[in-house]
Structures are given as structure tokens and as C-alpha cells.
C-alpha positions as CSV (number, residue, x, y, z in Angstrom):
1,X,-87.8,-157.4,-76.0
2,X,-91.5,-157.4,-75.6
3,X,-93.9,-159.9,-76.3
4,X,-95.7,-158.4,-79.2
5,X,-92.5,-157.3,-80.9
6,X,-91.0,-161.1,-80.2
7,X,-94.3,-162.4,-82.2
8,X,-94.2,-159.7,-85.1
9,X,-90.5,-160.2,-85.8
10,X,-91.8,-164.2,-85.9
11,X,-94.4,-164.2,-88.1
12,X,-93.0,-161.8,-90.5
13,X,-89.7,-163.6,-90.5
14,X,-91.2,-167.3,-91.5
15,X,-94.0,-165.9,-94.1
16,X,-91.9,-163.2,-95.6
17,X,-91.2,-165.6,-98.4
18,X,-93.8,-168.0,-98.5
19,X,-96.2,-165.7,-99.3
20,X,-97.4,-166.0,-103.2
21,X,-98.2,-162.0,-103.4
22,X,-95.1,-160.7,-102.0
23,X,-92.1,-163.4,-102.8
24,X,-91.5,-162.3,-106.6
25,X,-91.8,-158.4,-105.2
26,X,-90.1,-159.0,-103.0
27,X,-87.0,-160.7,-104.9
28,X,-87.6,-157.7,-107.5
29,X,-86.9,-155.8,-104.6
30,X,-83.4,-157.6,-104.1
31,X,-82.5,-157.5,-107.5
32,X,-83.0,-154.0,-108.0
33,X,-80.7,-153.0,-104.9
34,X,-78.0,-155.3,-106.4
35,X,-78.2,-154.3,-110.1
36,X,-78.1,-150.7,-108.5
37,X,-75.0,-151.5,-106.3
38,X,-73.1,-153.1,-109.5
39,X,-73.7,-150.3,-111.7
40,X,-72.6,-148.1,-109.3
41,X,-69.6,-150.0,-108.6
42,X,-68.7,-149.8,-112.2
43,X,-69.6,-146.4,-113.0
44,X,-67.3,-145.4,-110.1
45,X,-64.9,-147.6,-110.3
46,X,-64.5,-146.7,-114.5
47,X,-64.7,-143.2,-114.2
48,X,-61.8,-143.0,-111.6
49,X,-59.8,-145.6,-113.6
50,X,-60.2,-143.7,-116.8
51,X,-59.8,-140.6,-115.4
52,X,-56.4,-141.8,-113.7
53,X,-55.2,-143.4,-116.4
54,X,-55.2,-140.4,-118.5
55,X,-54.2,-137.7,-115.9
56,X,-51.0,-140.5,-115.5
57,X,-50.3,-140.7,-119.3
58,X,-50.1,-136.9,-119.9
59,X,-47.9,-136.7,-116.4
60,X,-45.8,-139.3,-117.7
61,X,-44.4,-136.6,-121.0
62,X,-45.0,-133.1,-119.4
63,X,-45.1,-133.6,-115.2
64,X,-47.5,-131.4,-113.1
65,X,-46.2,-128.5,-113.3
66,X,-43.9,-127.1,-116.6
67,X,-41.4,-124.8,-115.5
68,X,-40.5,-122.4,-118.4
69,X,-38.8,-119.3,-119.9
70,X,-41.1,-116.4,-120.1
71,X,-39.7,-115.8,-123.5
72,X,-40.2,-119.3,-124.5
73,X,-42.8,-119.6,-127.3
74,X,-45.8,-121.8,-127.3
75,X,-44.8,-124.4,-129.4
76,X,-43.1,-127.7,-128.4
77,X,-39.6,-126.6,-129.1
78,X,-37.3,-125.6,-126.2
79,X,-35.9,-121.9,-127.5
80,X,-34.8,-120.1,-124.8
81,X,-32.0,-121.9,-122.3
82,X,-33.0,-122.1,-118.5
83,X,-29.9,-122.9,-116.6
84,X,-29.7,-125.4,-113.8
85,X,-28.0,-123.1,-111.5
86,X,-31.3,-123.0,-109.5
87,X,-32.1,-122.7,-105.6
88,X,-34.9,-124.9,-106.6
89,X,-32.7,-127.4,-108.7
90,X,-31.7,-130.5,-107.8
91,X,-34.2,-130.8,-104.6
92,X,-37.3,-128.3,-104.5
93,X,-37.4,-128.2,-101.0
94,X,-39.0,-124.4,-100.4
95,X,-42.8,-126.4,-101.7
96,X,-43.9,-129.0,-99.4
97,X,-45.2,-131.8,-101.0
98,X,-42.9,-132.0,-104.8
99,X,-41.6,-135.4,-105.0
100,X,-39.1,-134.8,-108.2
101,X,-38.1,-132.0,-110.7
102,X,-36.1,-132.7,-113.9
103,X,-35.1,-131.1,-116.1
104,X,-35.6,-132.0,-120.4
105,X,-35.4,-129.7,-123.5
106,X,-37.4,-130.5,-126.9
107,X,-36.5,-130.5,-130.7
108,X,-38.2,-130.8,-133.8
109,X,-36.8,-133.4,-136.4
110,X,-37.4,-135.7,-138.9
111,X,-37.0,-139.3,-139.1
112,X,-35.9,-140.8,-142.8
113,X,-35.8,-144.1,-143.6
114,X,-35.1,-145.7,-147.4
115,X,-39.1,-145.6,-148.1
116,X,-40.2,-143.4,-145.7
117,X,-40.1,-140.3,-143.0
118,X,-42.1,-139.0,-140.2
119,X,-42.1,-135.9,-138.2
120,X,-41.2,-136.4,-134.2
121,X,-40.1,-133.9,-131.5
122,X,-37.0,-135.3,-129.8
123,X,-37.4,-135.4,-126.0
124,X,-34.2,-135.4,-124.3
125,X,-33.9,-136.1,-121.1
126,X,-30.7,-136.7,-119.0
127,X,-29.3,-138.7,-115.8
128,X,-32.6,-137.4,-112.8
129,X,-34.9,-138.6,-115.6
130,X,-37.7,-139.9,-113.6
131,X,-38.7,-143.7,-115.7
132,X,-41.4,-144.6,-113.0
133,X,-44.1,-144.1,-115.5
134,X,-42.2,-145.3,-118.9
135,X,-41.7,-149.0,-117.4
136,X,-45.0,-149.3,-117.8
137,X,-45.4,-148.5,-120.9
138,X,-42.1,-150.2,-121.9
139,X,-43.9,-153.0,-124.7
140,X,-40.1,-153.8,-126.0
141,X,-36.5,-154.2,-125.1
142,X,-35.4,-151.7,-122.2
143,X,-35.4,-148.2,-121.3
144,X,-32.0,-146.4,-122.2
145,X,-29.0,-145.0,-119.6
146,X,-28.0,-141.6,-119.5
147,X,-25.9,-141.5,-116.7
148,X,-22.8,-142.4,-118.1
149,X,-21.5,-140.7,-121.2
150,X,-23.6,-139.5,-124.0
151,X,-25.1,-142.4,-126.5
152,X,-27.3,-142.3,-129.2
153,X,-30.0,-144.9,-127.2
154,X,-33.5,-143.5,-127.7
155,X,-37.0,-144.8,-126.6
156,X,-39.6,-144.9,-129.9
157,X,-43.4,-145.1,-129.7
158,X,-44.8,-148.6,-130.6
159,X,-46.8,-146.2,-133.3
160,X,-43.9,-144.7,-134.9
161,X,-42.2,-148.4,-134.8
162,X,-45.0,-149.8,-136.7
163,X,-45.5,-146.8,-139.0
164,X,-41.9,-146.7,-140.3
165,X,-41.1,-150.6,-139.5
166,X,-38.8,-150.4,-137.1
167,X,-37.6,-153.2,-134.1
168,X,-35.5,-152.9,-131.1
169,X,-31.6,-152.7,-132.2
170,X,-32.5,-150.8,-135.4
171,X,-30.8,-148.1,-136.3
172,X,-32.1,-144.8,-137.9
173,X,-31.2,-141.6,-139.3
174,X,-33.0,-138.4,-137.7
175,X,-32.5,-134.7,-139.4
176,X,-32.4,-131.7,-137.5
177,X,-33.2,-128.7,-139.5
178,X,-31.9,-125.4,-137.2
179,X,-32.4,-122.5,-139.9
180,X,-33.1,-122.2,-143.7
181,X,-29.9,-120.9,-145.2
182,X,-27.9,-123.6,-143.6
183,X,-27.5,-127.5,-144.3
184,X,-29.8,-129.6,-142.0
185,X,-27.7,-131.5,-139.3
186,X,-28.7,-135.7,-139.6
187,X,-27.5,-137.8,-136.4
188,X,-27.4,-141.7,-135.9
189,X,-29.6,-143.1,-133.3
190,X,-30.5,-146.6,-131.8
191,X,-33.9,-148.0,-130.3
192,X,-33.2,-149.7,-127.6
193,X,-37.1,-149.7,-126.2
194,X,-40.6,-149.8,-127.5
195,X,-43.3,-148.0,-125.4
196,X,-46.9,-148.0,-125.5
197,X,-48.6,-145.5,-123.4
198,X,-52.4,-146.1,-125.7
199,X,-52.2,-142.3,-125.5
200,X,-51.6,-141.8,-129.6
201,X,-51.9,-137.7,-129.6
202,X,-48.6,-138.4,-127.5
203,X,-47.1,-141.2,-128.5
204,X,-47.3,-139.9,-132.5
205,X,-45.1,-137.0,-131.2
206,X,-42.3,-137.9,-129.1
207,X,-39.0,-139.8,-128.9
208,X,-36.8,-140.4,-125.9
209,X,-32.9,-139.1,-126.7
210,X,-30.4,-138.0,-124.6
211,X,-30.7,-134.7,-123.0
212,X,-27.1,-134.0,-124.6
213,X,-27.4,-133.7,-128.0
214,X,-30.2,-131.1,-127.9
215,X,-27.7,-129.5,-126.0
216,X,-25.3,-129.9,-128.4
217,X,-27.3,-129.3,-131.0
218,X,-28.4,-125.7,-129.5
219,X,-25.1,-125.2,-128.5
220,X,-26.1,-125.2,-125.6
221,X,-23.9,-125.6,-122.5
222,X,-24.3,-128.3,-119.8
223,X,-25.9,-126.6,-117.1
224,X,-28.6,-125.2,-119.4
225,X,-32.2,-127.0,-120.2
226,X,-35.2,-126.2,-122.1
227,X,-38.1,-126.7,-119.1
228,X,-38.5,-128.3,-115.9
229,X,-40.7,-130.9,-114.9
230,X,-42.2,-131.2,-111.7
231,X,-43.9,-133.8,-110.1
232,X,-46.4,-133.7,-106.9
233,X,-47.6,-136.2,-104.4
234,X,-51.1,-135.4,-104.6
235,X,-52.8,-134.2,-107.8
236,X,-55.8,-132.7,-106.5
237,X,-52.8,-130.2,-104.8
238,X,-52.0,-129.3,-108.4
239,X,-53.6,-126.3,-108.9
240,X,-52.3,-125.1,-105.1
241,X,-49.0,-126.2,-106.0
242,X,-49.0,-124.6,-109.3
243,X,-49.6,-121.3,-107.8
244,X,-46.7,-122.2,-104.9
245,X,-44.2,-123.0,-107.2
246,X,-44.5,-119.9,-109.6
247,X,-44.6,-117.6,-105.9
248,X,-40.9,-119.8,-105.1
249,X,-39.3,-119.9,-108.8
250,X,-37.6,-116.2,-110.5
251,X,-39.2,-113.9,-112.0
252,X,-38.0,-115.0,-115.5
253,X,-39.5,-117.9,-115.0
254,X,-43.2,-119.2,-115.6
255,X,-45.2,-122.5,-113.9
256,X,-47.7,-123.9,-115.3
257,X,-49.9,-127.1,-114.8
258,X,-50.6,-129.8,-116.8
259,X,-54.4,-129.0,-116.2
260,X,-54.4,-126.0,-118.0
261,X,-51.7,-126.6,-120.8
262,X,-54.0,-129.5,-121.5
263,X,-57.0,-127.9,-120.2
264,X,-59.4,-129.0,-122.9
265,X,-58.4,-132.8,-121.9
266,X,-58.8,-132.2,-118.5
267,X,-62.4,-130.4,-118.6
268,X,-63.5,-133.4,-120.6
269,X,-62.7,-136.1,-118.1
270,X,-64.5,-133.9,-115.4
271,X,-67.7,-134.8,-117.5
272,X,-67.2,-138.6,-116.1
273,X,-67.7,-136.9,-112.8
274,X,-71.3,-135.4,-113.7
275,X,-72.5,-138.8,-115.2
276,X,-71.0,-141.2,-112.7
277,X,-73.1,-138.9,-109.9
278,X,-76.1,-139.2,-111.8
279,X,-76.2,-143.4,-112.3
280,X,-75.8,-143.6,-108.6
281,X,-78.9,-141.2,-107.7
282,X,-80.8,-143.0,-110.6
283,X,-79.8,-146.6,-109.1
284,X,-80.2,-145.5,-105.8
285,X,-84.1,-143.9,-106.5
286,X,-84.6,-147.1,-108.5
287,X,-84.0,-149.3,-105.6
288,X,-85.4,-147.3,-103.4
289,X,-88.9,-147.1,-105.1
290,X,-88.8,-151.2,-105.5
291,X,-88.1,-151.7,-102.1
292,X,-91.1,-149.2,-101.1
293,X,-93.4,-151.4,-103.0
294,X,-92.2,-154.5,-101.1
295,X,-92.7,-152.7,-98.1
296,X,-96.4,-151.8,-98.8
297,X,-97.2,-155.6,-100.2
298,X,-95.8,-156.6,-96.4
299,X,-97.8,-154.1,-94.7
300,X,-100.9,-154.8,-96.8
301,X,-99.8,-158.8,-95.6
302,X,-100.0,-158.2,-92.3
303,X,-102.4,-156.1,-91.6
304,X,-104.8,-158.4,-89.3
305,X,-101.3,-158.6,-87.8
306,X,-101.2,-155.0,-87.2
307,X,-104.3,-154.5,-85.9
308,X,-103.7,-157.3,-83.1
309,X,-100.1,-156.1,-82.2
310,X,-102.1,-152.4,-81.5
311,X,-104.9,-154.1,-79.6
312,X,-102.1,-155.8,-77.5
313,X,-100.7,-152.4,-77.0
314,X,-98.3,-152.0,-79.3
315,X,-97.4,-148.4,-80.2
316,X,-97.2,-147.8,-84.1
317,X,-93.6,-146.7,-83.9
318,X,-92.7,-150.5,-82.2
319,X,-94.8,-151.8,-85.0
320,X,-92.9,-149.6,-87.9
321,X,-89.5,-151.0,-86.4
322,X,-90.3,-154.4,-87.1
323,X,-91.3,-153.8,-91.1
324,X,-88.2,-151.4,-90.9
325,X,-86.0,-154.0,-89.2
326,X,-87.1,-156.5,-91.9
327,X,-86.5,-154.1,-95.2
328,X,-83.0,-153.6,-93.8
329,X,-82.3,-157.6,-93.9
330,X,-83.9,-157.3,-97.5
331,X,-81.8,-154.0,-98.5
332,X,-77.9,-156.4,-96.8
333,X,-79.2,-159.1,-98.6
334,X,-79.2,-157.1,-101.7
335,X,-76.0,-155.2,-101.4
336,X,-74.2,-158.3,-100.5
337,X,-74.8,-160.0,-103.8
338,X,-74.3,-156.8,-105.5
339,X,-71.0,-156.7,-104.4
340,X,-69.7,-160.3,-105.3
341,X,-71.3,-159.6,-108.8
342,X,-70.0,-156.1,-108.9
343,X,-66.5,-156.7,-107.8
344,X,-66.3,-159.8,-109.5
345,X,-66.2,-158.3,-112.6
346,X,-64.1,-155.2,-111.9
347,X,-61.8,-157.3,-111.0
348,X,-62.0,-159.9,-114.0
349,X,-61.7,-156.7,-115.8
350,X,-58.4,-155.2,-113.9
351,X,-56.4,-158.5,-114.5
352,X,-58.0,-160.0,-117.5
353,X,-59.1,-156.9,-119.5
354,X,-62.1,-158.4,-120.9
355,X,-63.8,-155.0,-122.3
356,X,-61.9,-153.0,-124.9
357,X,-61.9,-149.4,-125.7
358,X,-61.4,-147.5,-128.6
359,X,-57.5,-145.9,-127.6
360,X,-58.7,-143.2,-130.6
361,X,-61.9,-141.8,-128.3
362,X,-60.4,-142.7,-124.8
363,X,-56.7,-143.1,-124.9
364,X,-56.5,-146.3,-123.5
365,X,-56.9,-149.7,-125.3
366,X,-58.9,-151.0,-122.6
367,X,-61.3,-150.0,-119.9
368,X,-59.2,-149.1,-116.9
369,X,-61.1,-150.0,-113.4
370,X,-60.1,-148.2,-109.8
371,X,-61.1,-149.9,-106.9
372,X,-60.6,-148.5,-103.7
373,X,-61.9,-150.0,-100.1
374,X,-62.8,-146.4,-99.3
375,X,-65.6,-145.2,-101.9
376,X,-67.0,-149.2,-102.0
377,X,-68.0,-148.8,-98.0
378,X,-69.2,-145.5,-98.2
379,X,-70.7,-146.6,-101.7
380,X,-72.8,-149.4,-99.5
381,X,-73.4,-147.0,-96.3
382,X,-74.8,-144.6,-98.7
383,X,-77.1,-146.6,-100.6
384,X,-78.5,-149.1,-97.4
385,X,-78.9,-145.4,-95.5
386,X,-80.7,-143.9,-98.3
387,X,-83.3,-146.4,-99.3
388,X,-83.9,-146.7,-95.7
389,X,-84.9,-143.2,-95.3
390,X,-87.0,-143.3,-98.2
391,X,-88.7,-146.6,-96.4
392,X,-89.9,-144.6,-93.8
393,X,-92.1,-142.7,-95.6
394,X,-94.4,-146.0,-95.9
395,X,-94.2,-147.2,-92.6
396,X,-96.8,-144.2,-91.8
397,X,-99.5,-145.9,-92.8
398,X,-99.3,-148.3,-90.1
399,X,-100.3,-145.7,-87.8
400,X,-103.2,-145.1,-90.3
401,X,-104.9,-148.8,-89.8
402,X,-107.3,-149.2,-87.5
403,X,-107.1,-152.1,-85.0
404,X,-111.1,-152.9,-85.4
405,X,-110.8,-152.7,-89.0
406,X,-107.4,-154.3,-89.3
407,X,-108.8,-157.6,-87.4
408,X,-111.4,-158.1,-89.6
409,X,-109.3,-157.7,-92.4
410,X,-109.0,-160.7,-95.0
């Protein structure tokens, strides 16, 4: 290292601070890069929880893709049988990347109580149930078994519980009404589990029965379903998949995605996308902007310094490195406490849930965080890169000063 650059690097680094003029700019400058980096990590961090949380929630009743009859109507009813007698069925092995297929059939009914009654659609779903995503839900008791013979265990919604009083062990009547010109058909069931997915255009609708008695109910035989579900390993394949498993299933047969059966859902959560990109180019320009300033009070600072440093022989890029070198120990410094305050409370959040939501407007009870080592590194690349590259604009003018001028400078 040379001798002028030795000196600079000195004198800026022991009167950076001290300096009455540029010491509160300066820490505005800090502040603003780690108010930036924790909004940022929130936005992020919220807008991929949320948007997780209720892509998981409608998975959870319908899987990725819906494999149905062609002469199925659009309601939630299964009408039309689909038989398991499938090369695809039990393993979907001619699709790379499908984790699970079951397959379920739907019924409308209606619950009655002494006092009161409620419409539901009666999921069933049999022994390759996939419960991976109802455990979490699970608020009460235990999630039923349908692998042995068929029982009248069924999984109710904590809203339909508290709307028609219910508690685990209870038991209830449920009518089936097939056609108009015949007596309705009531069956006995049990709750056995509460569940709570905060998703309550979902949870209003459906209860968990055994597969077998829609089928018995249909008259149905054991190798026929209503639809199968199929689940993925990577959602973002979804749309690919879709289209893979409609080329690999019959003709008869239709697949279709959860992202346009619930497309109007879907499109909505891709608005979190649009605003969480632009907080981080508003935080980032913010910061950036502050930290220009700070540069230009230091510059200002040292210019008699300049001026001697050029008259020593310093070339203006050397010179620019140094106030460069310095901005980027001012930009870490900011970023650093950024993060501890930023993750801090993402995490307070993901284990304490200290911020509600309203499950009515967002379909979750509480504000859902995601945090991932990958987009909080290139979250902190990004942001130390880019206010760095807008720093170097500034530094020009210390090619402008003059070393005459500069030395005489007070």
C-alpha cells in the first residue's frame, strides 16, 4: 500500500465520527440501510409465508393436480365413478417428480342436531389418505383410521364444532338426500378430531368420513372413486406437471391444477409479489440516496485532504477508493444491525406469533413468516452492491477539486 493511501485511510478512519457536521449524517446514513434491510426482510419474509401458507391450506383439501371424469359436473359432488383400475394408480411412476395420488369422492349432506343444522360436503377419503398436512391442523383429539374396516370416525372443522356445539366423542346425525321422490338416507357418525386449518371458505365446507360409505351410498363398488388427488414435489412444477399428467392419464379423464380451479385465489397472492418488489427498490433507493449524502459531507470534509493526496501524486481513482472503501464499512455496519433487528423479529414472530391477522381477509389467524438463508444473503449482496454503485456516482467529484484550490480550502 502506498504512502498517501496509508495516510488517507488514517485520517478519514479517526475523524469519520468526530466530526460535528458529518457524525449525525452519517448515523442517518446507518439507520437508513438498516431500516431498509428490516423492511425488506419482512416484506419478503411475509409475502412468502403468507403466500405458502395458503397455497398449503388449499393443497391440503384438493392436492395439485384434480384428476376427474370428463362427465363430472362442476360442482363439489363426485357424480360420475372413476375406477382405480389405473396404470397410474397406486404409484404414478410415468411423471417424474409426483410424490402421492389418492384417491377421495365427495357428498353433499346435512348435519341435524336437536336445535340446529348445517350444510357440509362429506369428504371421504380411504386407507392412502395422505394426513401430512391435517396433523397440523389437528386443534383436537386425533385424526381417524381407515385402514381397517369401515367406521363412522369423521374429522369436523373447529368452525362447524363451535357453530353447532359439538366436542370430540360426540356423536351426530348427518342426512344424505340422493333424489326427491325418495326418503333422505341419515347415518350415525363420530368426531374423533378437531381441525383448524384458519382457511374458513374451506373449513365451513368439509368433513373427513370414510371413503366407504360414499361408496356405499352411490352404490358404488370398491374399486371406484369420485377424483384423484395428486401431489408434487415442487409447486412451481405445477403448471408443467399439470399438463404431464393430463398427456399420461386416459382420454376420459381430465387434470387440472389447483391454480386454476382456484385461480382467483391464486392471482391474488401473486399481488404480494408486485409489492414486496417494490418496498425493496424503495428501501434500497432510500438508503442509497442517505448514504450519497454522507459521502458528499466526507468529501466536502476532506477536501484540503484531497488536494494534498493529488499534490503527493495521488491519482483521483486511489483517492475515490479510499471514500469508497469507507462507505462500504458504513453500508456492513448498517446491514449488520439490520439483520439482528430484522431477524429478530421474524423470528419472535414465527415462534411467538406476536402480530395477528384477520383469518376473514387472509386465511390465516396470524402473520405467517418464511425465512430462508438463500434470499437473506442475496437480500444483503443485493442491497450492499447496489448502494455501492450508486456511491460512485459522487466519488467523481473528487476528480473535479483542484489541488491549489483544495489546499487552501477551509
Amino acid at each position: 500500500m502506498n504512502f498517501e493511501l496509508f495516510i488517507a485511510k488514517r485520517i478519514i478512519g479517526n475523524k469519520t465520527y468526530k466530526s460535528s457536521v458529518s457524525a449525525p449524517i452519517i448515523k442517518i446514513g446507518i439507520a437508513a440501510i438498516a431500516i431498509g434491510i428490516i423492511v425488506m426482510l419482512i416484506a419478503i419474509a411475509t409475502g412468502l409465508g403468507l403466500q405458502q401458507k395458503i397455497r398449503d391450506k388449499v393443497v391440503a383439501f384438493n392436492g395439485h393436480i384434480d384428476i376427474t371424469n370428463y362427465d363430472s359436473n362442476a360442482s363439489d359432488e363426485s357424480q360420475v365413478p372413476i375406477s382405480t383400475e389405473q396404470d397410474f394408480y397406486p404409484n404414478f411412476t410415468s411423471v417424474q417428480g409426483i410424490k402421492h395420488i389418492q384417491g377421495v369422492a365427495t357428498k353433499f349432506a346435512i348435519i341435524r342436531t336437536e336445535t340446529d343444522f348445517e350444510g357440509v360436503v362429506v369428504k371421504g377419503v380411504g386407507a392412502d389418505y395422505n394426513w401430512e398436512y391435517f396433523k397440523e391442523f389437528l386443534v383436537e383429539g386425533q385424526l381417524p383410521d381407515y385402514t381397517q374396516k369401515r367406521n363412522e370416525e369423521v374429522l369436523v372443522s373447529s368452525y362447524l364444532a363451535n357453530r353447532l356445539g359439538f366436542k370430540v366423542d360426540d356423536k351426530f346425525q348427518t342426512v344424505f338426500g340422493e333424489q326427491l321422490d325418495k326418503l333422505p338416507r341419515i347415518m350415525n357418525f363420530e368426531i374423533v378430531g378437531i381441525y383448524n386449518s384458519g382457511f374458513q371458505e374451506l373449513d365451513e365446507k368439509f368433513l373427513i368420513a370414510d371413503l366407504r360409505h360414499i361408496q356405499r351410498l352411490n352404490k358404488w363398488k370398491t374399486d371406484q372413486v369420485g377424483n384423484f388427488e395428486v401431489f408434487i414435489d415442487d409447486f412451481s412444477e405445477i403448471d408443467e406437471k399439470s399438463i404431464e399428467v393430463y398427456k399420461a392419464i386416459p382420454s376420459d379423464l381430465n387434470a387440472t391444477s389447483i391454480t386454476r380451479k382456484y385461480y382467483t385465489i391464486f392471482e391474488w397472492i401473486k399481488i404480494f409479489d408486485n409489492n414486496t418488489y417494490g418496498i425493496i427498490a424503495i428501501m434500497i433507493i432510500v438508503a442509497g440516496i442517505n448514504m450519497i449524502t454522507a459521502l458528499l459531507v466526507l468529501i466536502l470534509e476532506r477536501t484540503s485532504m484531497i488536494g494534498i493526496l493529488k499534490a503527493l501524486g495521488s491519482s483521483n481513482w486511489t483517492i475515490r477508493k479510499v471514500f469508497l472503501y469507507n462507505a462500504s464499512y458504513l453500508i456492513g455496519l448498517g446491514l449488520l444491525w439490520g439483520n439482528l433487528i430484522g431477524l429478530g423479529l421474524l423470528f419472535a414472530q414465527k415462534y411467538f406469533s406476536l402480530f395477528p391477522l384477520n383469518p376473514d381477509t387472509y386465511y390465516v389467524s396470524t402473520a405467517p413468516v418464511y425465512i430462508s438463508l438463500d434470499y437473506i444473503l442475496l437480500l444483503n449482496i443485493g442491497t450492499f452492491i447496489a448502494c455501492l454503485l450508486m456511491l460512485l456516482i459522487p466519488s467523481v467529484i473528487i476528480s473535479k477539486i483542484s489541488p491549489v484550490k483544495a489546499i487552501r480550502f477551509d
